[in-house]
N, C-alpha and C positions, 0 to 999 in steps of 0.2 A: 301575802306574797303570791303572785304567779297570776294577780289579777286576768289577766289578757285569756289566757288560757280559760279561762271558767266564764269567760265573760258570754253574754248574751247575741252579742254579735259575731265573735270568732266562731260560737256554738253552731250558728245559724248562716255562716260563711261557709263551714266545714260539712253542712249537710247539704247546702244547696249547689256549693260549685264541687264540683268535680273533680280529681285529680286526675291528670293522664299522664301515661309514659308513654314515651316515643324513640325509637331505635334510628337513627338514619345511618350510624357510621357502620362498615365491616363490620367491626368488632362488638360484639353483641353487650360486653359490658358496657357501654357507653350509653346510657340511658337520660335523656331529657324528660322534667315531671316539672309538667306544665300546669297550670288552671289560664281555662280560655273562658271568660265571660261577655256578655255583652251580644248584640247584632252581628249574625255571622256574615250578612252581609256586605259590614263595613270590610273594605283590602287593606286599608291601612292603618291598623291598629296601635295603641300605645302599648310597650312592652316594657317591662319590667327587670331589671337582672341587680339581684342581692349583692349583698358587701363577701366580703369573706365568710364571715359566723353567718350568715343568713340562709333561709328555705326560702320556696317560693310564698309559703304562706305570711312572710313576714309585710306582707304588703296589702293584707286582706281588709284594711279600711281603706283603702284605694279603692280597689276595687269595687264592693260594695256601693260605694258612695258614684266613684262613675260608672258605673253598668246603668246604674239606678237615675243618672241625668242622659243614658241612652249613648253612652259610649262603650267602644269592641277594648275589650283591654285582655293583657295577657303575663302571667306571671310566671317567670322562670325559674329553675333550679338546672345548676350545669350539671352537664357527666365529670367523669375527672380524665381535664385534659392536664396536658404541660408544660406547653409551650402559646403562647399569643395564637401563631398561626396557626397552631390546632384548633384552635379555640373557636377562631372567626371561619375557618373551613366550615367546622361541626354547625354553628350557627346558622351561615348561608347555607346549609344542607337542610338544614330544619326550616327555616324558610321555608324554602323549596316545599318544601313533603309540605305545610299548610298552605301554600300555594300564594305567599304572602310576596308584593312585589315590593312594596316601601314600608317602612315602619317609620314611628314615634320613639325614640327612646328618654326611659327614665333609668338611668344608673346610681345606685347609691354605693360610694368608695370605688371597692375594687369596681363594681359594676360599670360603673360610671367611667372609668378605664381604661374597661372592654370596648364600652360602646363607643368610646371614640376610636381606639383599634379598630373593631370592626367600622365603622365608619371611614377612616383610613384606609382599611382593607379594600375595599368595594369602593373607592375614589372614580376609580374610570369606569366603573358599571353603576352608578347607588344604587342601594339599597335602603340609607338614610336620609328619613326627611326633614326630623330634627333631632335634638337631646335636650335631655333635662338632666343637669349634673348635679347629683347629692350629693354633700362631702365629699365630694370626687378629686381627683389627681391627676397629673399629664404626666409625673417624670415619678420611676418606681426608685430610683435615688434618695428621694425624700425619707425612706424609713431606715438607709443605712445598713439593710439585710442582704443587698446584692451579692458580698460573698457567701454570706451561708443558703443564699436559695437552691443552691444544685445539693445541700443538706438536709434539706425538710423531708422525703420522700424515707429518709432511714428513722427520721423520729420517730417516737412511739406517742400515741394520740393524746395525754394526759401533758406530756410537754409542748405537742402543739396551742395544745386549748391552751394552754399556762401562758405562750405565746400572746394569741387573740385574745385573752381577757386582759392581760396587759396594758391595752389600748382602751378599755370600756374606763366610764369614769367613777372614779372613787369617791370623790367628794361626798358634802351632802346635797343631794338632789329633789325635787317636788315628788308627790305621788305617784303622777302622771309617767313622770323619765325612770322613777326605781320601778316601774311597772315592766317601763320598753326594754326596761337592761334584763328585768327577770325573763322576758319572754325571748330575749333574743340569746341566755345566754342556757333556755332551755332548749333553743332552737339548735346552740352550737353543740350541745349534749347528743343529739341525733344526728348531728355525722361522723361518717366513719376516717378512721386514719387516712388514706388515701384520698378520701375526698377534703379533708382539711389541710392536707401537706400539698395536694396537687391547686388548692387557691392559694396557700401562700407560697406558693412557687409563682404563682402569675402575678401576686400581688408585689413581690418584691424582684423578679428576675429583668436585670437591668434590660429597661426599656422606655421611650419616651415616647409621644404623640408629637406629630409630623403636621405641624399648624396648615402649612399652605393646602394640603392633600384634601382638608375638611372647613374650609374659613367660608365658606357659600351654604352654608349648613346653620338653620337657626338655632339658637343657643340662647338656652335658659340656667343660671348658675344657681341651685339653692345651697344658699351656708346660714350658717348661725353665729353668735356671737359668744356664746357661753364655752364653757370647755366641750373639746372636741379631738376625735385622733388626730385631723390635721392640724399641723401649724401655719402660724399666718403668714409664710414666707409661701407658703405650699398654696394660701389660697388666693395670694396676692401675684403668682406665676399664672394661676388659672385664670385671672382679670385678665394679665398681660395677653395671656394667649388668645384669647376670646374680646376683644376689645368692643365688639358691637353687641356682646350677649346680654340680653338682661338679667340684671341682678332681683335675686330673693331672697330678701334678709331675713332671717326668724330671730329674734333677741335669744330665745332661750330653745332647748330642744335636744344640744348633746348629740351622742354619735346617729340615733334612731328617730332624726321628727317624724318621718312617716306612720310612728307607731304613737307616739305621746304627743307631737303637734300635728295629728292627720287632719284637722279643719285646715290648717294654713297649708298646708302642703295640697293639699285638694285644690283649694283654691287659685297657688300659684300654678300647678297646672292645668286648670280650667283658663285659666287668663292665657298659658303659652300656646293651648291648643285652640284658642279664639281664632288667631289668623288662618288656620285651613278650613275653617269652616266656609259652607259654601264652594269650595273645590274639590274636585276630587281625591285630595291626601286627607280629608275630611275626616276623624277619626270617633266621629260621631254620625247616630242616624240623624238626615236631615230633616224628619218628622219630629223631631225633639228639641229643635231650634226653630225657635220664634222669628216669625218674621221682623219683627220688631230688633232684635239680638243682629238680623243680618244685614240691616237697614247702617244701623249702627258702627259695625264692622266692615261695612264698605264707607262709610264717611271717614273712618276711623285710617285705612287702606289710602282715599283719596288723600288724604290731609299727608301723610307720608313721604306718599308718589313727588307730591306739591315742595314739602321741604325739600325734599333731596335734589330736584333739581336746580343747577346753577341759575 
């Protein structure tokens, strides 16, 4: 057990990237702990933001893997806010303070959420240039906690977890997924009450995502097919809402691919970040792509253009 932890590559994540914290709000407890890798660069970087139970490090074969094909990527961990629009302030703050004017997002659940909140948020200024939705959600109705969310914040932290681990899955699972569940649920062991009542307060405090505010925004969906916290009524509102997004099916993978299926997950974000290449939302250096790769993606762009007009 607790493979991931001991593993050769988290060992060698954890000594090479960095961890930073960053203060932007008043209030000084409000701490953003970041890992920035990659070409600094690149301005408009892919960014990261956890599920509920998650750190930033839960995302560190991502990273790894694009730093290393020459992409600026960046992995979050929130402070504890409590409301949405706390949430999307603190974040366009933090922007700001890295001087970031467009970002990438990759959201896994609550994250994924966020990022279209904040994407919402910043509709008449962007800030987003696209998303990558993991197990993600539009409507916090879906988990049926709306009335007890203005209750989490009295919990005591042993009934939150009891909460979040409610949703991990029980069954029998491959090596690979009893791996991601150990790490993610040694992940959940390291936060504090507050920061676990203050996600499940955004995770469940009734709110929806506002389709027309964000429908010019490219979208990438990845789900799975195996057991999973959402239901398919939940991922089948996400189609609806997203109707031009590209779909990323993974057969198997459970609430965590990004830890136990990180090649496919790698991949299907290397394919979403293929169309900004060669421009400037480009979230890789352009020394790192082949002429060849650009050649390709501009045929690829024309053939597009060519369909869509009447």
């Amino acid at each position: 057990m607790g493979e991931i932890k001991v593993s050769p590559d988290y060992n060698w994540f954890r000594s090479t990237v960095p961890l930073k914290k960053i203060i932007v709000d008043d209030d000084d407890s409000k701490v953003w702990s970041l890992y920035d890798a990659g070409p600094r660069s690149i301005r408009c970087p892919l960014i990261f933001l956890p599920p509920v139970s998650g750190t930033a490090d839960v995302f560190f074969q991502q990273i790894l893997a694009l730093t290393g094909w020459g992409y600026r990527v960046i992995a979050l961990q929130y402070p504890v806010y409590w409301d949405h629009l706390e949430f999307c302030d603190g974040f366009r703050k933090l922007l700001d303070h890295l001087q970031l004017d467009k970002i990438h997002l990759f959201g896994a659940s609550l994250g994924g959420f966020l990022a279209q909140k904040f994407a919402e948020y910043t509709h008449k200024s962007p800030r987003v240039q696209s998303l990558i939705l993991c197990n993600s959600f539009s409507d916090t109705s879906i988990f049926n906690q709306t009335w007890t969310a203005n209750s989490f914040w009295l919990m005591p932290a042993f009934m939150l977890k009891k909460i979040v681990l409610g949703n991990f899955a029980s069954g029998p699972v491959d090596s690979e997924m009893a791996d991601g569940i150990d790490f993610m649920v040694d992940r959940l062991e390291s936060l504090s009450q507050s920061e676990l009542a203050s996600r499940l307060t955004l995770n469940c405090q009734n709110s929806y995502v506002e389709p027309h505010k964000i429908r010019d925004i490219p979208v990438t969906i990845v789900d799975v097919f195996d057991q999973s916290a959402l239901s398919t009524e939940a991922k089948e509102e996400m189609y609806k809402l997203y109707p031009n997004a590209r779909r990323a099916h993974l057969k198997t993978g459970g609430n965590f691919p990004y830890l136990c299926r990180s090649a496919e997950v790698n991949l299907y974000i290397q394919i979403h970040l293929l169309q900004f290449h060669g421009t400037r939302y480009a979230a890789i250096d352009p020394s790192m792509v082949s002429a060849e790769e650009l050649e390709v993606q501009k045929v690829h762009l024309y053939a597009s253009s060519e369909q869509e007009q009447p």
